[in-house]
N, C-alpha and C positions, 0 to 999 in steps of 0.2 A: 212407755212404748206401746204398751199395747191400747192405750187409749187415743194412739194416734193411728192405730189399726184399725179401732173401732167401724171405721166406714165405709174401708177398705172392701171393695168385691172381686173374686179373682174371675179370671177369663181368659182360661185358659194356660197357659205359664205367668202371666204378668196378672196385673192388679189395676182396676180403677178406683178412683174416688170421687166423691163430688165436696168440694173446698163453698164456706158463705162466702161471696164475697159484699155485698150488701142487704140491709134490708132496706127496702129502696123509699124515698125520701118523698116520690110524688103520690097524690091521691086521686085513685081512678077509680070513676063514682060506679060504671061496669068495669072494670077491666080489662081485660085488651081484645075483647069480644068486638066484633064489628069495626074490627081500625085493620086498617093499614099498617104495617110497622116496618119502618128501616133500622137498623143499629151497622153502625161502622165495626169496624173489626180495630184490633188493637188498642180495647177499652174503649171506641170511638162512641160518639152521641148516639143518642134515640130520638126518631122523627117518629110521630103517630097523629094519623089524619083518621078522624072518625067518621064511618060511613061516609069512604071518597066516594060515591056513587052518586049522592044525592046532591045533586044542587041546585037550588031555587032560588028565587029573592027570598022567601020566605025562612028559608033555613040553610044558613052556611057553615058546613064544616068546620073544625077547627085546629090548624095544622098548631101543633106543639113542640117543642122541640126539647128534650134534658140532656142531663152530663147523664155517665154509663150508671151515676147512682141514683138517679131519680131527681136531682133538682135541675128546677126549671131552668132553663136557659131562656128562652121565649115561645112565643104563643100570637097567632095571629089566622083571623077567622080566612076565610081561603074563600077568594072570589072570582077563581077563574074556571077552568074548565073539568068535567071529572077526571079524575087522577085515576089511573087502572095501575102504575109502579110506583114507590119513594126509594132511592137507593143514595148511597154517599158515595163521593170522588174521593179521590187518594188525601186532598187536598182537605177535607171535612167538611166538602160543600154539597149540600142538600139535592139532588135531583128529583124534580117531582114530573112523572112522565103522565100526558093527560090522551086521552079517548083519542083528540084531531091529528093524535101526531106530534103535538108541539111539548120540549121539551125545558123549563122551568131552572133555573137555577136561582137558588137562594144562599149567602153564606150561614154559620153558625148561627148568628141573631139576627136570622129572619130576614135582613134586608136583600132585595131581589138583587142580582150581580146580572143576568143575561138572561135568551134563549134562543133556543132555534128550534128547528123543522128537522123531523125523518122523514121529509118529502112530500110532495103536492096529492100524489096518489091514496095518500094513507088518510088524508083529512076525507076523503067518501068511505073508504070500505074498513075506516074506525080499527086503532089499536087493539087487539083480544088480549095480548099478553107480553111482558115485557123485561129485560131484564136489563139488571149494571151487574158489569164484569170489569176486572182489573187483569188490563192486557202487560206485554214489556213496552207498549208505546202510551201506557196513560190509560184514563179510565174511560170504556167504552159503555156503547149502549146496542142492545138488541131488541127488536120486537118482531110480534107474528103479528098479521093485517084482518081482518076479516074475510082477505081474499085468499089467505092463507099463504102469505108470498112474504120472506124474512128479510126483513133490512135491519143493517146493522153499521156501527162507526168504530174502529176500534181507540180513536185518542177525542174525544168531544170539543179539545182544544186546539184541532186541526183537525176541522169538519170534512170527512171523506165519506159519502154514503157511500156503501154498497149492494145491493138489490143482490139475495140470492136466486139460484136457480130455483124453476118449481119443483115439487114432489110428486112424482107419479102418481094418480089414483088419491091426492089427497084433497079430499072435500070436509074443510071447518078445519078446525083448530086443531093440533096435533095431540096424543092422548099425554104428551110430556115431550120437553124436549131440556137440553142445556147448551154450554158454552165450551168448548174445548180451546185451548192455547197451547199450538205444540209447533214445534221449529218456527216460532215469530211469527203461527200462521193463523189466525181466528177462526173456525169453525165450528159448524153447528150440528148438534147430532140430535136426534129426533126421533121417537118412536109412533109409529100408528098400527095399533094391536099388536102380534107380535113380531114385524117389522121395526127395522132398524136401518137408519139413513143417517149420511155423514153430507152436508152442504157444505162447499168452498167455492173460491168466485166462479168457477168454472162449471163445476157438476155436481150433481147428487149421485150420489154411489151407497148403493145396499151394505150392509155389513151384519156378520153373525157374530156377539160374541161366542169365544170357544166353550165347550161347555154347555152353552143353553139351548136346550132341550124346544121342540116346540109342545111337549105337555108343561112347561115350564108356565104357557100362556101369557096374555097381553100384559107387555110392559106400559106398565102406570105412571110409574114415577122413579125418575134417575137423579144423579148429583156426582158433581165433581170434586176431588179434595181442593184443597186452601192454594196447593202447587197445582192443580190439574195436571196433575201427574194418576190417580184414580180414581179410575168410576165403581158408581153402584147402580145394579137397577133393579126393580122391587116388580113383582107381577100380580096378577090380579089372582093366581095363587097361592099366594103368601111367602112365593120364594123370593130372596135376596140373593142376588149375584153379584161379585166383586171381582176386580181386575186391574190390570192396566190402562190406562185411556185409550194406546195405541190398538184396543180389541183383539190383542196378541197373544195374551196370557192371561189365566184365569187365575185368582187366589184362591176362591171358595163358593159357594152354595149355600146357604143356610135358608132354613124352613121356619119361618117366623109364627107359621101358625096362624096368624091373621089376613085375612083375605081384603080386609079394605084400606083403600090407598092411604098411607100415612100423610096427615098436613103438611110437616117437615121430613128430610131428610138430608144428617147435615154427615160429613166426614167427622170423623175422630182419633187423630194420629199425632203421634210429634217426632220431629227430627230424631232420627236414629228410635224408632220405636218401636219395641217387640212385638206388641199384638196390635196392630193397625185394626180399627171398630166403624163400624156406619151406627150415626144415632138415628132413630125414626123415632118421630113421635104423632101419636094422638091427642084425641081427645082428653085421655085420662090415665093414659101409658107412654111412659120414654121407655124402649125397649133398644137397649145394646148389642150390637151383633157383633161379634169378634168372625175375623178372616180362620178360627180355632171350630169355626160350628156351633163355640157355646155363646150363648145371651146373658144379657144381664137385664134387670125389670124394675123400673121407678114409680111407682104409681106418679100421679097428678093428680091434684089437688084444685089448680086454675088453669086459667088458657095461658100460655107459655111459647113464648117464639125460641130458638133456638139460632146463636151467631156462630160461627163456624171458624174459630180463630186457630193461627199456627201451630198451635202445641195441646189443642182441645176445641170444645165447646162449651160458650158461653149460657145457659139457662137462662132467661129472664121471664118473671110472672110478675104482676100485680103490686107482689107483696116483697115479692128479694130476688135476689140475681147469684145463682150458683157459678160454678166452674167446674166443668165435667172434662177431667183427663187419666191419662195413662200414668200411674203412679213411676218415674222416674227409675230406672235399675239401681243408682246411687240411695235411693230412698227407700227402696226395697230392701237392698242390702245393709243396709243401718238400724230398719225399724221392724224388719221382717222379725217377729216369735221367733228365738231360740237362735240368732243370726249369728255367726261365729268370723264374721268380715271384720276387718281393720278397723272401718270407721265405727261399726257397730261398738268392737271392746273399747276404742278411745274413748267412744262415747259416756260408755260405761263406768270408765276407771274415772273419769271428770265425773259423774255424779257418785261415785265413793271419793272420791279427795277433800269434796265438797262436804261432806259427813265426816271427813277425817278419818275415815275408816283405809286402814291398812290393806284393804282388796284392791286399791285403787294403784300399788307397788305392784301385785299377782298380774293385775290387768294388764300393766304396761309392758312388764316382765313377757309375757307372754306375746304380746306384740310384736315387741324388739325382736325375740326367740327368734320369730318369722321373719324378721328385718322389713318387716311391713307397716313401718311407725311415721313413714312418710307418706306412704299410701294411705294411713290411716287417715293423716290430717287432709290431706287434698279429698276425699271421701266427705269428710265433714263438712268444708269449703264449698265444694260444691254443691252437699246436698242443701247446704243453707239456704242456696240461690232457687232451689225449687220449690223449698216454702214457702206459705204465703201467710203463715202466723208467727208473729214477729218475736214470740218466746221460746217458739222452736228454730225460728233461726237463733236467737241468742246463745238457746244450750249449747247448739253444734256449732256455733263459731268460739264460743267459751272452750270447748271439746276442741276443738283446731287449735286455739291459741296455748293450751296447755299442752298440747302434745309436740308443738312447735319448738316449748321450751327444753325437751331432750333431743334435738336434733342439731348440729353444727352448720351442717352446707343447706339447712332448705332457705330457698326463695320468698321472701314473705310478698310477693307483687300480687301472686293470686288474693291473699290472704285479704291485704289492704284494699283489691279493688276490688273486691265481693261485697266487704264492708260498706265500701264508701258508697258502691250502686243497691245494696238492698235499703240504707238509707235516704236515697232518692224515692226510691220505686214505694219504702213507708209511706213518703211525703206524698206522691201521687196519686197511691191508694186511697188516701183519706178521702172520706164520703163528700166532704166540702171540695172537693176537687174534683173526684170522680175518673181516675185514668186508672181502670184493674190491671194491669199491666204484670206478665209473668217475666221471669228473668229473662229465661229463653227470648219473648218479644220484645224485650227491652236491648238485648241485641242484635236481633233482626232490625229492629228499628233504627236505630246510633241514639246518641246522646243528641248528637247536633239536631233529629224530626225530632224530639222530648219534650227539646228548647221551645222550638219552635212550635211545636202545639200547645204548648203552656200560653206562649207570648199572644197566638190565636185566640185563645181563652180568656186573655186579660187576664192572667197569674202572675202577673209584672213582678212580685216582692219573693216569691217564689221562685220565677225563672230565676231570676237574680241571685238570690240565697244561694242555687243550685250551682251555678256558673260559677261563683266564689268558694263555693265549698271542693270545685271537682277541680276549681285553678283553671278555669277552662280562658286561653288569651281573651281581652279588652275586644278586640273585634270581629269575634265569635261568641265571644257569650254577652259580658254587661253592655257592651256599648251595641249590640244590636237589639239588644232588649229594650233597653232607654231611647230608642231608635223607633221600633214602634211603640213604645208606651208614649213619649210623646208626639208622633203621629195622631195617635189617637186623642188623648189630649187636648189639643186644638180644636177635634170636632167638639167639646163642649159647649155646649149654649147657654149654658145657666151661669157662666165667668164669665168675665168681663179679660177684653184681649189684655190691658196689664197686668192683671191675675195672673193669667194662662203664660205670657213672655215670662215672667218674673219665676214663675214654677217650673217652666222648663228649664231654665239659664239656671235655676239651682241646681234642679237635679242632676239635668245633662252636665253643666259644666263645663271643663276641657275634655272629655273624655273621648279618649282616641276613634279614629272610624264612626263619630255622629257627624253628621253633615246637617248642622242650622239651617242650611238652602231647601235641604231634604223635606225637613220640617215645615219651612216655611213653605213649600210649594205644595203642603195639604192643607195649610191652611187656606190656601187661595183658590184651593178647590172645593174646598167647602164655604165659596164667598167672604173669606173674613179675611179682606186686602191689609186692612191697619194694624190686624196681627203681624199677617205674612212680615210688613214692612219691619214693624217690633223684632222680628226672628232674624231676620237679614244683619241687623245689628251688631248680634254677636256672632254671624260669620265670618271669619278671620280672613279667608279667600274672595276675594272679590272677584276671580274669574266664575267662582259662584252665585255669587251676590247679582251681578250684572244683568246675567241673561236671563233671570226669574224677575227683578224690575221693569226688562223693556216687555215681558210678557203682561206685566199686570199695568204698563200703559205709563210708566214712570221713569218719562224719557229723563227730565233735568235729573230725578235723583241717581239715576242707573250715569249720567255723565259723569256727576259729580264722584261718584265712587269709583268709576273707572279712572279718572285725572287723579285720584289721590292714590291710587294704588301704582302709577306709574308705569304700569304695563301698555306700551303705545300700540299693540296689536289690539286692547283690551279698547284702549280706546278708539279707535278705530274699525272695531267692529260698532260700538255705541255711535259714532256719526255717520256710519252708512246707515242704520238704523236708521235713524232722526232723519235722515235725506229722505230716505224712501215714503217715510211719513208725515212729514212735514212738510206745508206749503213751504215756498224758497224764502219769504221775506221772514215769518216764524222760525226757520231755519237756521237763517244768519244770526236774527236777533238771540236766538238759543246761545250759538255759540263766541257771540259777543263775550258773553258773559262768564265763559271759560278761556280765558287767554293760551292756556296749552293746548285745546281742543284745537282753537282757531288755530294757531299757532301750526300744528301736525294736520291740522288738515290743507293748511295753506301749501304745505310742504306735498303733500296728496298730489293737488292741483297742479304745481308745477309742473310735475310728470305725468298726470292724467288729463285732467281736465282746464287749458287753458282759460277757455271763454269763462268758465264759472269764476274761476280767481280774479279775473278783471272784476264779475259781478261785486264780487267779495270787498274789492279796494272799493268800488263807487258804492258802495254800503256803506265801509267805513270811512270816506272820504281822506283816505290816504294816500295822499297825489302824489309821496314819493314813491313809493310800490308800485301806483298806476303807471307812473312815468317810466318805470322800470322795465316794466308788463311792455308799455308800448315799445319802447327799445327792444328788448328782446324778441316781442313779435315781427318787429321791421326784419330780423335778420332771416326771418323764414320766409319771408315773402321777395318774390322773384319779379317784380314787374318794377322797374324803380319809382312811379307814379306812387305807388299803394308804400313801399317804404319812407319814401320821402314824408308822405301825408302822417303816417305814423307817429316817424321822428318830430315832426313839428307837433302833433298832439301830445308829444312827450316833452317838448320844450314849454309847453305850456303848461303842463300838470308840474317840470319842474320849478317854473317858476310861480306856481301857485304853491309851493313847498317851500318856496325861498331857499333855491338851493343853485345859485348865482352857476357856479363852477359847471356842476350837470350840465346845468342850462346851455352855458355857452359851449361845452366841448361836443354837445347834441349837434350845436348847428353848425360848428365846424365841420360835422361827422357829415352832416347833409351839404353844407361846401365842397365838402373830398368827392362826397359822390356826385354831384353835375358837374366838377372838375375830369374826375373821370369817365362821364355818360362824354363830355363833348372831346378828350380826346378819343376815345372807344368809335365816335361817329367818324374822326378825320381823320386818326392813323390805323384806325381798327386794332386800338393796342390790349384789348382785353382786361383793362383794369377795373373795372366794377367789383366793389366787395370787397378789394384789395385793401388791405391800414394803409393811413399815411409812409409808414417805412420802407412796405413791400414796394408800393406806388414808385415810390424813388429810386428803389434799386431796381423794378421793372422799367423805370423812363432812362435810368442811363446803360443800362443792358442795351434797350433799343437804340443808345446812341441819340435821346432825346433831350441833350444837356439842359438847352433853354429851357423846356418844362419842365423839370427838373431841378433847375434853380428857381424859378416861379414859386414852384412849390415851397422849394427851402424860404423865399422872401416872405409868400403868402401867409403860410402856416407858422412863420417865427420859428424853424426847425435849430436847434442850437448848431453850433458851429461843428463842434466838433464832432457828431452825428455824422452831416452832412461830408464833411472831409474823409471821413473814417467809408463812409458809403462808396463816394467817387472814386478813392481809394482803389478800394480793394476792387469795384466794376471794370479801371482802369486796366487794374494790372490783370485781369483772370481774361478783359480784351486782346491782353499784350501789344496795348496800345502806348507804348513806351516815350513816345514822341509828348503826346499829350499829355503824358503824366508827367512829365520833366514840365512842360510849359504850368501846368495844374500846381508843382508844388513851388515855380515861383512867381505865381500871379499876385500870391501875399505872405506875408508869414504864416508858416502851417499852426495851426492851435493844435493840433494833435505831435505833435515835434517829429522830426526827421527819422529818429529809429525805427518807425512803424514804415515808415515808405524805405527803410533796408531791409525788414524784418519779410512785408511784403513781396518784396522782388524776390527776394528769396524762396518763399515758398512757391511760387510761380519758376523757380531753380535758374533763377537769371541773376548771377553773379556782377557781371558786368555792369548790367543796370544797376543795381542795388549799391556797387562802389563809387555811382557820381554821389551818394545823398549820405554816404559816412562824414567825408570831411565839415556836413550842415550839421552834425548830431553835436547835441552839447556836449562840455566839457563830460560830464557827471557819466553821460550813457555810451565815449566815445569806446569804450572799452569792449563794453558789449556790442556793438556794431561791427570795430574790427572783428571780433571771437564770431560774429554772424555771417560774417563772409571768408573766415575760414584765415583771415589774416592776424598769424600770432605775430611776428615782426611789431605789428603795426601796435596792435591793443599791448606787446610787451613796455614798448617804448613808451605810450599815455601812461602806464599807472608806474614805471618807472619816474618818468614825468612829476607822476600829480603824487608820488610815496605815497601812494594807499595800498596798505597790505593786503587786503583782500581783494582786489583786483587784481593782485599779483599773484593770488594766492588760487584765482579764478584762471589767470593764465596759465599760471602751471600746471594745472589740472586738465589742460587741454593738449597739453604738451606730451609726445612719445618720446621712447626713448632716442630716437635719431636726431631730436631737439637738444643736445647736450650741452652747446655750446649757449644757446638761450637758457637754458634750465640752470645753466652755473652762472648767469649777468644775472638772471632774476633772482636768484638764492644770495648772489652777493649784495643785490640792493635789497633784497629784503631785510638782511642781517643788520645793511647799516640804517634803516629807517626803523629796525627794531630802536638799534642803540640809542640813534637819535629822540 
């Protein structure tokens, strides 16, 4: 323990330390003298541009980029304008802010992604100073102009400049200024000597923090913490002032002793943290200031930028990369000299059990006494998480896991997932990786951005490892891994496209939530169509498949996959395609050659687009269709000239089909109609359009028998039709005369009981009893029983001994038929016996 104190400085009640976290992997022939330098927070990369100022043909810069442990990621000489900012997006993308105004985006390895403009005004009176800030709407950008006038955006991914107001009385650059983010609201606060100004879109408004004095003198230089939730400002007489942002409440005062501006000054706090500190550094001094009055003092050694991360500050020099924080209460309480806490004695008794030494019975003893054996282990647990030496997590989780073993009801969930994430966060430490990641930001962050900047990094075997180790589902973890890995993949140039298919289709495989299409529509972005086509292969969905083929211009094969997948909407979007792009005669010929295509699209046609489906048949010279086509058009057409002309162009495509039958009932059809254009001229009877049947039942309704028979001779109408028609016109006339003459002008073919059955329903009794006694033997029964005469029908099946005509009449019979109902039960009986 006490050689884990060793480094330990107090300040105040609490303790700092400064933790290696690398000694760093790049070689910098000056050191960070005369650079530029960005570093992302959260272990993020380092960008260093060497003397951005200078740029000539003769000598260009050279923007470099590494991991947080010094190896290179890339490097690429810088040929555009001077650079006065470099800062990083939430995202891990590079911003490099130059003199004109214009703003630069590059990703991780160099390749340029975009830019834009802070405005048309700022390319004359040149950027002075500039910063990136991380808002709630995304990562923004601020700058001061040469005219001294602040524009600023706060999401760069949804470009909204803002111009603030001017500053009274401010002429040149301000002596310091920063970024405030408070109620979702961006603003700028600014000092000019010992003035203090707050910009929002509206106004600039003076403000005095409380407390500051004006012998306090010209504020130099200010900083907001990680939350911009506190400020610090430093004077040009060595004092430091801390507070809340809102310039509400003061924390402290401290008298640093040094009068000239510190290069840096970064926040240094962490969640829930006893002594909240501002670092400042020098040339050759990091000096600590605690919100306590008391300092702490680093010498320096090289030039050293300082990142300002959630739970501390990160160091970086040259040579190695520190971690400068607030030593933890929990790790206080365990390693503090003479510590008599829970976790401290489990500690303790676990390195006497380990020696076998019987003190390690006293310890626990003593524990238990206090019934504090469960607080001890969660002590231990926890403080493991604020480690960052992998042997002192070991003992204190060893130390948790033995003290676990006397207890009954504890939880082991903390215990396993402490575990399982300081084993991650090993992995990511490593210097070949480069993410210094502390517990605390490793759950500020989630697991799921971890993934995801692994997968950004090309840590493909790793992310993976990870995702399987933490059980994280198939599409969340491996399968969107394997998702950009092969993304990327395909951009390779130095394979050959069946290499690259063959290596994705391993690796990926079936593996849930990859989409082939995905894949293949990077490949087509990076020109390589014959891959893309390779990747398409093994997509199972062809609603995928489809619309990335008619993108890359590959009408037949995009048909051909949609006709096989048998989705007719699927296909159907593929032939409006091919319409819209294809001359008509390429068109057709296309879909020759898909019989289902043609096929649903023919079907298209008939409710859309007629004239095309004609084009369609006289393509395929399919005179039965055509012939079809012209029939069916005849019926929409209203002049009977233009119908007529039709039908007969259909009698001739049918007899160019050899299809005898069509043929001739076409031209009967156009017979019927100048049958009826010329009586329509002489009786004005309205029958155009009418069928042959209607025609007949409209000519004898009119009483126009002769035509009427005409028709029946003309058209070969069968007999019985015709009788059944006159029939029934006859009787709904109540032309009773004429239907007596009608049914003995010949023998009826429809037989007699339908001319009883008729009169009847027309409720003429009378009538209907001349044409009973014409009814054959077989139907005279039912005739009588239709005109309501049981007498009459008792006596025929009496007659003819058929039981069920008798059986038919008795069932028609009431009770008041008694005297019938006993003759018919008596002949029944004996045509049984018989």
């Amino acid at each position: 323990m006490a050689f884990i104190t060793a480094n330990w400085n107090p300040l105040g009640e609490a303790f700092y330390r400064k933790a290696e976290l690398y000694e760093m992997c790049w070689s910098l022939r000056d050191g960070l003298r005369d650079c530029l330098v960005a570093a992302a927070p959260y272990g993020g990369p380092i960008a260093l541009l060497r003397e951005p100022l200078r740029c000539s043909p003769s000598f260009r810069p050279q923007l470099e980029i590494y991991s947080a442990s010094g190896v290179s990621i890339t490097s690429f000489p810088w040929k555009s304008g001077p650079v006065v900012h470099l800062g990083w997006t939430i995202h891990d993308e590079l911003l490099c802010i130059q003199e004109d105004g214009s703003v630069l985006i590059y990703d991780l390895f160099g390749s340029f992604k975009r830019h834009f403009s802070m405005g048309q005004e700022v390319v004359q009176s040149q950027v002075l100073e500039a910063k990136v800030f991380h808002s709630p709407y995304g990562t923004g950008v601020a700058i001061v102009t040469g005219s001294s006038r602040f524009t600023l955006t706060t999401n760069i991914d949804d470009l909204k400049l803002r111009r603030l107001p001017e500053v009274p009385g401010l002429q040149g650059p301000p002596s310091c200024w920063a970024i405030l983010t408070q109620d979702r609201q961006t603003k700028v606060l600014l000092a000019t000597g010992p003035d203090l100004y707050i910009l929002d879109n509206t106004s600039c408004t003076a403000v005095c923090p409380p407390g500051l004095g004006p012998q306090a003198g010209s504020i130099v230089h200010m900083c907001v913490s990680f939350s911009y939730k506190y400020l610090a400002l430093f004077t040009d007489t060595g004092h430091l002032w801390t507070g809340l942002s809102h310039l509400q409440d003061k924390m402290s005062e401290v008298d640093t002793k040094v009068r000239m501006p510190p290069k840096q000054m970064v926040w240094c706090r962490r969640p829930k943290s006893q002594q909240p500190s501002v670092v400042l550094m020098w040339d050759r001094l990091l000096l600590v200031a605690g919100v306590c009055n008391d300092t702490i003092q680093f010498p320096l050694e090289d030039q050293c930028i300082c990142v300002g991360e959630l739970d501390g500050v990160r160091i970086i020099s040259s040579s190695n990369q520190e971690l400068l924080q607030e030593v933890p209460l929990v790790c206080q309480d365990i390693f503090k000299i003479a510590s008599m806490a829970p976790g401290a004695l489990l500690l303790e008794a676990h390195r006497e059990y380990e020696k076998s030494s019987q003190k390690a019975d006293e310890y626990l003893r003593e524990i238990k006494e206090q019934s504090m054996l469960g607080e001890a282990v969660r002590q231990c647990v926890e403080a493991a998480g604020h480690e960052y030496d992998s042997s002192t997590q070991k003992s204190l989780l060893r130390a948790a896991s033995f003290g676990k073993c006397f207890l009954t009801d504890f939880s082991p969930e903390p215990f396993v997932s402490t575990c399982r994430e300081l084993r991650v966060l090993n992995a990511v430490r490593d210097a070949s990786v480069g993410l210094p990641l502390t517990h605390t930001q490793f759950k500020q962050m989630t697991l799921q951005v971890l993934i995801d900047r692994l997968v950004y990094r090309q840590f493909y075997p790793l992310a993976i490892e990870i995702c399987r180790y933490l059980k994280i589902p198939d599409y969340q973890g491996v399968s969107r891994v394997l998702k950009h890995w092969a993304s990327c993949k395909v951009q390779q140039k130095d394979l050959s496209d069946e290499a690259i298919a063959r290596a994705v289709c391993l690796k990926v495989g079936d593996s849930p939530g990859v989409s082939y299409s995905h894949i293949a529509a990077k490949a087509y972005e990076c020109g390589r169509t014959e891959l893309a086509i390779k990747l398409l292969d093994y997509e199972a969905r062809s609603g995928e498949q489809v619309p990335l083929l008619l993108k890359m211009k590959r009408s037949q094969l995009a048909l051909s996959k949609a006709v096989e997948s048998g989705d007719t909407d699927l296909v159907y979007t593929v032939v409006s395609y091919l319409k819209n792009e294809m001359n008509r005669g390429d068109f057709f010929m296309t879909l020759r050659n898909q019989p289902v295509a043609l096929s649903l699209y023919r079907q298209f046609c008939k409710l859309q687009e007629q004239e095309t489906l004609k084009d369609l048949y006289n393509q395929d010279d399919d005179h039965q269709e055509l012939a079809n086509y012209y029939v069916t058009a005849s019926y929409r057409e209203k002049r009977l000239e233009t119908r007529l002309s039709l039908l007969q162009a259909a009698v001739d495509e049918y007899n160019k089909a050899k299809n005898e039958f069509a043929a001739k009932a076409t031209e009967e059809e156009m017979r019927l109609l100048r049958f009826q254009r010329k009586l329509d001229d002489e009786k004005g009877a309205g029958l155009l359009g009418l069928s042959l049947q209607a025609t007949m039942e409209a000519l004898l309704a009119l009483g126009l028998h002769k035509q009427a028979e005409q028709l029946y001779r003309d058209f070969r109408v069968p007999d019985k039709r015709y009788w059944w028609l006159k029939l029934k016109s006859l009787a709904e006339k109540e032309e009773w005369e004429e239907l007596e003459k009608f049914s003995k002008s010949k023998k009826s073919p429809i037989g007699y009981l339908a001319f009883v059955e008729v009169c009847m329903k027309s409720n003429n009794k009378y009538e209907a009893k001349k044409y009973v006694s014409r009814v054959t033997p077989e139907q005279k029964v039912k005739a009588h029983l239709a005109v309501s005469d049981l007498e009459g029908a008792a006596e025929v099946a009496i007659e003819r001994r058929n039981e069920s005509e008798m059986g038919a009449v008795l069932s028609r019979c009431s009770s008041s038929d008694r005297l019938l109902i006993d003759r018919l039960n008596r002949a029944k009986a004996t045509a049984a016996k018989k």
